[in-house]
C-alpha positions in Angstrom: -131.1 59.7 163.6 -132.9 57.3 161.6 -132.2 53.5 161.5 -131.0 51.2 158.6 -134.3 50.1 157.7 -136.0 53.3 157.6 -133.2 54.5 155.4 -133.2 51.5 153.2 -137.2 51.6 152.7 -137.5 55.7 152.5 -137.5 55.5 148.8 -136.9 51.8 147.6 -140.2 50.2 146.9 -140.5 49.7 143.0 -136.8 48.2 143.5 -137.6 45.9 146.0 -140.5 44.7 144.3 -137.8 43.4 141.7 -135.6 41.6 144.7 -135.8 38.0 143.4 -136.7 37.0 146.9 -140.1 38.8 146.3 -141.0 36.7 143.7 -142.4 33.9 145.4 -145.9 35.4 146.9 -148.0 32.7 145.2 -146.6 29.9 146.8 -146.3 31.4 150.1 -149.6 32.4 150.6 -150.8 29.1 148.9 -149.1 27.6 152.3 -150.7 30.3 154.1 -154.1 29.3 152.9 -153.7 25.6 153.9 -152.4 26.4 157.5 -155.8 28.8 157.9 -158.4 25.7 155.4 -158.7 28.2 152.9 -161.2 29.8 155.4 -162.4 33.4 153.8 -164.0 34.0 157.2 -160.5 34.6 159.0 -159.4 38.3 159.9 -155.5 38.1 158.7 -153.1 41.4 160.2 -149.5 41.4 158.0 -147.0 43.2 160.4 -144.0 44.5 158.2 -146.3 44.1 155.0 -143.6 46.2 152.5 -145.1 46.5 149.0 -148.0 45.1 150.2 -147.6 41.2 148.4 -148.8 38.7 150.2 -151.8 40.9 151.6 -152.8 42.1 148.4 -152.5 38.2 147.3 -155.0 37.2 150.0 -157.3 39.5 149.2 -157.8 38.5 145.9 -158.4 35.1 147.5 -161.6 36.8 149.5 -159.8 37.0 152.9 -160.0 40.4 154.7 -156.5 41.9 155.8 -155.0 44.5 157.0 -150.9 45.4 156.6 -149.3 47.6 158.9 -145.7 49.2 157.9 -143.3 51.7 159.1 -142.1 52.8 156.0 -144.9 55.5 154.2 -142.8 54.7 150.4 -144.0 50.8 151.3 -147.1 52.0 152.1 -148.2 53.8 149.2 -146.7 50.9 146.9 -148.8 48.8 148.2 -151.8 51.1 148.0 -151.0 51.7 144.7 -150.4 47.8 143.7 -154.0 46.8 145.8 -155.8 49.9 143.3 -154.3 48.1 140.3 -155.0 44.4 141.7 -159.0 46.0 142.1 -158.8 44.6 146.1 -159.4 46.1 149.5 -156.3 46.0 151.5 -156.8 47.8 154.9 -152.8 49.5 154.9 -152.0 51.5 158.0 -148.6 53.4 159.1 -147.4 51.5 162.6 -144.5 50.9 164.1 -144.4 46.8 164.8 -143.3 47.1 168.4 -145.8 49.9 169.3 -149.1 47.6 168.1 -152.5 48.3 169.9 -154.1 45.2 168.6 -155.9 43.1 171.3 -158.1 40.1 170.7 -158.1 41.3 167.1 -157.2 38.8 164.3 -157.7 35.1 163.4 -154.5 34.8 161.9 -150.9 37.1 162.4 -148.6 37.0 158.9 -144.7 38.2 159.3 -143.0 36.9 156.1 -139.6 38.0 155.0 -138.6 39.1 157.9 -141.5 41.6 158.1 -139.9 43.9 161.3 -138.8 41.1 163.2 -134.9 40.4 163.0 -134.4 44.0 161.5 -134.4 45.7 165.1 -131.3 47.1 167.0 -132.1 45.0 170.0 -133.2 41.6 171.2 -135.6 43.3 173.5 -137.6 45.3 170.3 -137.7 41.4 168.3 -139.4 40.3 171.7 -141.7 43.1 171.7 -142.6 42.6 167.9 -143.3 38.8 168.9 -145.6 40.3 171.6 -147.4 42.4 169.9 -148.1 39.8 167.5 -149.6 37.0 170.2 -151.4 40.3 171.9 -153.3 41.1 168.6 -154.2 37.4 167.8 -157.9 35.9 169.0 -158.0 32.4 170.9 -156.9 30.0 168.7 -155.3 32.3 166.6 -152.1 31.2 164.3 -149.2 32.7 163.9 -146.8 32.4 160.7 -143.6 34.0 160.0 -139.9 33.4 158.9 -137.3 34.7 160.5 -133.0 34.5 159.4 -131.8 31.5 161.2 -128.6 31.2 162.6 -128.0 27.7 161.7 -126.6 29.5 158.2 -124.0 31.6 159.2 -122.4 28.7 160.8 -121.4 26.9 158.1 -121.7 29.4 155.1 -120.7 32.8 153.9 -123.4 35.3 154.3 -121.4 38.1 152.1 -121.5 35.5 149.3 -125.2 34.1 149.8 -126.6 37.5 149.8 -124.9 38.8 146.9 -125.6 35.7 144.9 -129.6 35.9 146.0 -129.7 40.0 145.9 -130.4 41.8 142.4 -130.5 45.3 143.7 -128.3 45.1 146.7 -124.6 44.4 146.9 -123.3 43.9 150.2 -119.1 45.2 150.4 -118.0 44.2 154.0 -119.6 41.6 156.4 -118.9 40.4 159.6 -121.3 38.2 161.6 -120.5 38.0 165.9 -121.2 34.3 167.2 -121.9 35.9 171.0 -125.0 38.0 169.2 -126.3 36.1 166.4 -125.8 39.4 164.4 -124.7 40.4 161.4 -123.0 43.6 160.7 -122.6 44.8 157.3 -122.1 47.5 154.9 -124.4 47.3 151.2 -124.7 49.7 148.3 -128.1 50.3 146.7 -129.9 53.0 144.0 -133.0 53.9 145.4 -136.2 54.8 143.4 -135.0 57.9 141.8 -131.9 56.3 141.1 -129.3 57.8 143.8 -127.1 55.5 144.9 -126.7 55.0 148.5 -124.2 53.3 151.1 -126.2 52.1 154.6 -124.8 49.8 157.5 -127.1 47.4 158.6 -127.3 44.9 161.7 -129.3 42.1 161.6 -130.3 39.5 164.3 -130.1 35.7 163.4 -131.9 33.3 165.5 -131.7 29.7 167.0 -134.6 27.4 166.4 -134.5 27.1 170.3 -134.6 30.9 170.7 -137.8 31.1 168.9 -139.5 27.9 170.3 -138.8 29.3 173.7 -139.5 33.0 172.9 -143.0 31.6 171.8 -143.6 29.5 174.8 -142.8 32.5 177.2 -145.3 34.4 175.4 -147.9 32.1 175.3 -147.9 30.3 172.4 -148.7 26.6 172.0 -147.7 23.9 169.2 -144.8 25.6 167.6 -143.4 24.2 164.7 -140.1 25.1 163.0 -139.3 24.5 159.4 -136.8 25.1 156.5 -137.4 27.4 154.5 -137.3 28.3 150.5 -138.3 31.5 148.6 -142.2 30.3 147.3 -142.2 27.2 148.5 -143.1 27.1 152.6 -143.9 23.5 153.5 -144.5 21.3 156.5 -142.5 18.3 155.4 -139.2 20.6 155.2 -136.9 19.8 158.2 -134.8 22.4 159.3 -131.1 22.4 158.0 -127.7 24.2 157.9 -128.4 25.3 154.2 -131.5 27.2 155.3 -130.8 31.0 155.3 -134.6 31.5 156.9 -136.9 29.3 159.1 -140.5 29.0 158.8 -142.5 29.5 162.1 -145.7 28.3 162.5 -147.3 28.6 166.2 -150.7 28.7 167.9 -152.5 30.6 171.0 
């Protein structure tokens, strides 16, 4: 049987690229750049890379990337929207928590909760995060967002999603403070425009989940920020209003 997000992403790629919280690409790889000194020399791997954005984005800037999805309708998106852009985008079919990467990249990418958080158990997110330090060089960095569960605590998630979703419309929502997860039920058309009905669960995370996640794997100088659609930034602190966090750790 196949899980929520392989159902969700079979056949819902042009539709997502609508999703108003795929509209910010410039200014998130703009922060990307900074974090990396807008060196071109640096190898970039994009785990859970969807449509393809932010990878297609950096390789119009001259870096060379390569995206790795699970779903084959992403994939082909994206291959589609890199032949269009006129840029090189090295997309491959992989499962996030099955990577073979070692010693491999300058810098790891895994925005919008590209795999991680979307997994049916804590021990999968882990793996994803593993994966992700194993495929990184010495000195490698590491920047991703992740749903933080600072939110849920103090605000509907029903209502924030179905005032920030354009193609999704989430009916029934429960979110379980012993898991950080959320369990709900949302109605979408797909690409040829058949409506479907798919419960989801999604895994929230701590700030101190992540920091010590990272430092059990390895990673040195995390930093933890808020986090808006376009606009990643250093000087954001972390609050209660901030539906995702912005990671940024190094090996």
């Amino acid at each position: 049987m196949k899980q929520w997000y392989e159902q969700l992403f079979e056949n819902y790629a042009k539709r997502y690229d609508k999703e108003s919280f795929t509209q910010g690409t410039i200014g998130e790889v703009d922060f990307i750049e900074q974090e990396i000194n807008f060196d071109k020399s640096k190898t970039i791997l994009d785990i859970g890379c969807g449509t393809g954005r932010h990878a297609i984005e950096l390789a119009k800037r001259g870096y060379s990337v390569t995206g790795v999805d699970l779903s084959d309708a992403q994939l082909n998106r994206a291959k589609q929207k890199a032949s269009e852009a006129g840029v090189k985008v090295n997309f491959l079919k992989k499962d996030a928590r099955n990577l073979d990467y070692e010693n491999s990249f300058d810098v790891v990418i895994m925005i919008c909760e590209g795999a991680f958080s979307l997994m049916e158990t804590d021990e999968m997110n882990f793996q994803i995060l593993e994966n992700a330090k194993n495929a990184l060089k010495e000195n490698g960095k590491f920047i991703f967002t992740c749903l933080s569960a600072l939110f849920p605590l103090y605000h509907s998630v029903k209502d924030f999603l179905n005032e920030n979703l354009d193609e999704l419309v989430t009916t029934e929502l429960t979110f379980d403070l012993n898991t950080f997860r959320e369990h709900s039920t949302f109605e979408f058309v797909d690409d040829a425009g058949k409506k479907n009905t798919i419960t989801c669960s999604e895994r929230y995370f701590a700030p101190s989940e992540i920091s010590w996640y990272l430092k059990t794997l390895g990673f040195k100088n995390t930093a933890i920020f808020g986090c808006d659609i376009g606009i990643f930034s250093r000087t954001k602190e972390i609050t209660t209003d901030d539906f995702e966090m912005l990671v940024v750790a190094e090996t």
